[in-house]
N, C-alpha and C positions, 0 to 999 in steps of 0.2 A: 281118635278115629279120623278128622279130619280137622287139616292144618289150620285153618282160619274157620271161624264162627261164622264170618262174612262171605263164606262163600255158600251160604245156606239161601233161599228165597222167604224167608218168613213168614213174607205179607202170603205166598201162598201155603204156605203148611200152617198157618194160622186159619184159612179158609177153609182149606181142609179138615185140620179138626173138628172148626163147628160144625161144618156138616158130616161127622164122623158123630159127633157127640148128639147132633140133633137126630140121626137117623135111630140110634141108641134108646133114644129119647121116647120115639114113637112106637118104635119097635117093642123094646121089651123092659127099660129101666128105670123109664118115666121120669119122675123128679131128678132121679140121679143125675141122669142125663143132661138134665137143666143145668145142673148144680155146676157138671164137669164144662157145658159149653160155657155158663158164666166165667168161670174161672180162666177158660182161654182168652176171653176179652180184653184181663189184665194181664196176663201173663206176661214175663219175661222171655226176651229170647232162649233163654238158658232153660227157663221153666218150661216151652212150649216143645225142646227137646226132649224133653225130659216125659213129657205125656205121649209125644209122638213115640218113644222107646214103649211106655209101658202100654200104649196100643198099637204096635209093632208093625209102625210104619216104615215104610223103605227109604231113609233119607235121602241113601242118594239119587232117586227118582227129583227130590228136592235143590239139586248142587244146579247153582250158577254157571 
């Protein structure tokens, strides 16, 4: 889908998801939520793709 990995902003789609995962959190899935923002902290670029697909973010709202 797109040529270079580095043409992604990270530091902000990483931001983004925790407060995707934190509003989750409060909202309606409580721990889960927790669970899924912990996990972004370490993630991988590659991994933080990969969460941002399965909660069907618009990447390229993301592209450099």
């Amino acid at each position: 889908m797109f040529s270079s990995k580095k043409e992604i902003d990270y530091k902000r789609l990483k931001k983004d998801l925790i407060n995707e995962y934190g509003a989750q959190m409060v909202s309606f899935s409580g721990v889960f939520g927790f669970l899924d923002m912990c996990k972004v902290e370490d993630a991988s670029n590659e991994q933080l793709l990969e969460l941002a697909k399965k909660e069907h973010f618009n990447l390229k709202k993301y592209m450099k």
